[in-house]
C-alpha positions, 0 to 999 in steps of 0.5 A, spaced: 376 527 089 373 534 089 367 536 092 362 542 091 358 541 097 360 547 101 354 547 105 357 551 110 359 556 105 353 556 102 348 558 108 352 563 112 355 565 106 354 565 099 356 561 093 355 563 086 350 561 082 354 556 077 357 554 084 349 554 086 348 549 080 353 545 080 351 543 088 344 542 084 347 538 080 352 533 083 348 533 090 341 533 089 337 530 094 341 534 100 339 538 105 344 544 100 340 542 095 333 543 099 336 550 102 337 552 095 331 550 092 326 551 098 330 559 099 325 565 099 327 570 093 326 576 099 329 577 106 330 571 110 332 567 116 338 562 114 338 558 120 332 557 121 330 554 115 335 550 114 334 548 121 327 545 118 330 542 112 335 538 117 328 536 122 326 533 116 333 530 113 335 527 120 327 524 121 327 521 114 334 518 115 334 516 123 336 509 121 344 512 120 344 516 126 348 512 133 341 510 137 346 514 143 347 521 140 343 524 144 347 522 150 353 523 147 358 528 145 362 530 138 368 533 136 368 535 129 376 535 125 376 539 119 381 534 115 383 534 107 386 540 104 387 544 111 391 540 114 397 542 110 395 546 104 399 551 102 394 557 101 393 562 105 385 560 106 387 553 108 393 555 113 388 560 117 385 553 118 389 549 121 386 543 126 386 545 133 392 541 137 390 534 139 391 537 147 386 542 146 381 538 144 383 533 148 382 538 155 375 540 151 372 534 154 373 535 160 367 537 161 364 531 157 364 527 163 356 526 163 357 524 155 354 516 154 359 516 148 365 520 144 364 521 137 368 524 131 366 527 124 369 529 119 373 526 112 378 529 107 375 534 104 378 538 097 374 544 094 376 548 087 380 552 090 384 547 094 391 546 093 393 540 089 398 536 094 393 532 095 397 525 097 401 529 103 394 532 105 391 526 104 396 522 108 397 528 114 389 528 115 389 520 118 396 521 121 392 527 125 386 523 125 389 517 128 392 521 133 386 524 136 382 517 135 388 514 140 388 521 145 381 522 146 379 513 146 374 517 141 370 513 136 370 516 128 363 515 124 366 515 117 359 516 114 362 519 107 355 523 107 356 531 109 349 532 111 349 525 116 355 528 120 351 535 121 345 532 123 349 527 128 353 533 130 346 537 131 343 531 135 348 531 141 348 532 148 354 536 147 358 539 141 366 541 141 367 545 135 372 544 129 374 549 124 371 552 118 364 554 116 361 546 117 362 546 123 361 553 125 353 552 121 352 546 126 354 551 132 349 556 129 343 551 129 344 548 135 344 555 139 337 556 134 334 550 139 338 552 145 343 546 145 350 547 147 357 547 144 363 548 146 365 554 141 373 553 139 376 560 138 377 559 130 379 562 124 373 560 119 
């Protein structure tokens, strides 16, 4: 149930090196594991090579891409332990109102398509109600399946929902660190995004 793929963390953050290897361990083959292996021991710049990495990933993998993502938009749900964890850093966190995202599309009209990613996701550090986050985050997702007629891509992998998130015609930002470093490599290649004012 806990994952240690925190690639958003690990990019415009920091993780500590038992952190570091224990991504190695539990996710090689990634594009967190390629950060961390490829990363230069000096100065560098984070989002452009993870940019590449991800040319590299989204090429390799272009057959678990919807055909239309270019011609769509994304909105991305931080669901799992924010939902209705109790800790401080979970509460600040909070999904955006389903209102709200719905009167972000409005200006989505030109959109092929409307996306959703995202999956319950718990860390070490979340809180232990599990079952009630569990069961809040499909309650909320549902709802905003229903209001935005939007369709989710549930594809259980992290790096295949950053890859479609950085491939749309448009982007709606979610909250947290994941969805913020989806934000900074499409202002990298000059593509938009609707950047939702968010606590990380």
């Amino acid at each position: 149930m806990i994952s240690y793929y925190r690639l958003g963390d690990l990019v415009l953050l920091s993780l500590t090196p038992q952190e570091e290897r224990k991504l190695l361990e539990h996710h090689p083959n990634t594009i967190g594991s390629a950060y961390i292996l490829n990363r230069p021991k000096l100065a560098f710049n984070k989002i452009a090579l993870i940019t590449r990495i991800f040319f590299e990933y989204s090429e390799a993998n272009r057959h678990l891409i919807p055909a239309d993502i270019m011609n769509s938009v994304v909105i991305h749900l931080r669901l799992g332990d924010v939902v209705a964890g109790t800790t401080e850093h979970e509460s600040g966190k909070r999904p955006h109102p389903v209102e709200y995202l719905q009167a972000q599309l409005k200006g989505c009209d030109d959109c092929a398509k409307r996306y959703l990613i995202g999956a319950c996701f718990f860390a070490e550090t979340s809180s232990t109600n599990v079952e009630e986050c569990q069961v809040k985050s499909n309650l909320y997702l549902n709802a905003v399946l229903n209001e935005t007629r939007a369709e989710h891509l549930n594809s259980g992998v992290a790096d295949i929902d950053l890859c479609i998130g950085v491939l749309a015609k448009q982007f709606i930002q979610g909250k947290g660190y994941f969805s913020q470093l989806i934000v900074d490599i499409r202002k990298h290649l000059n593509l938009p995004s609707i950047e939702c004012k968010t606590e990380n």
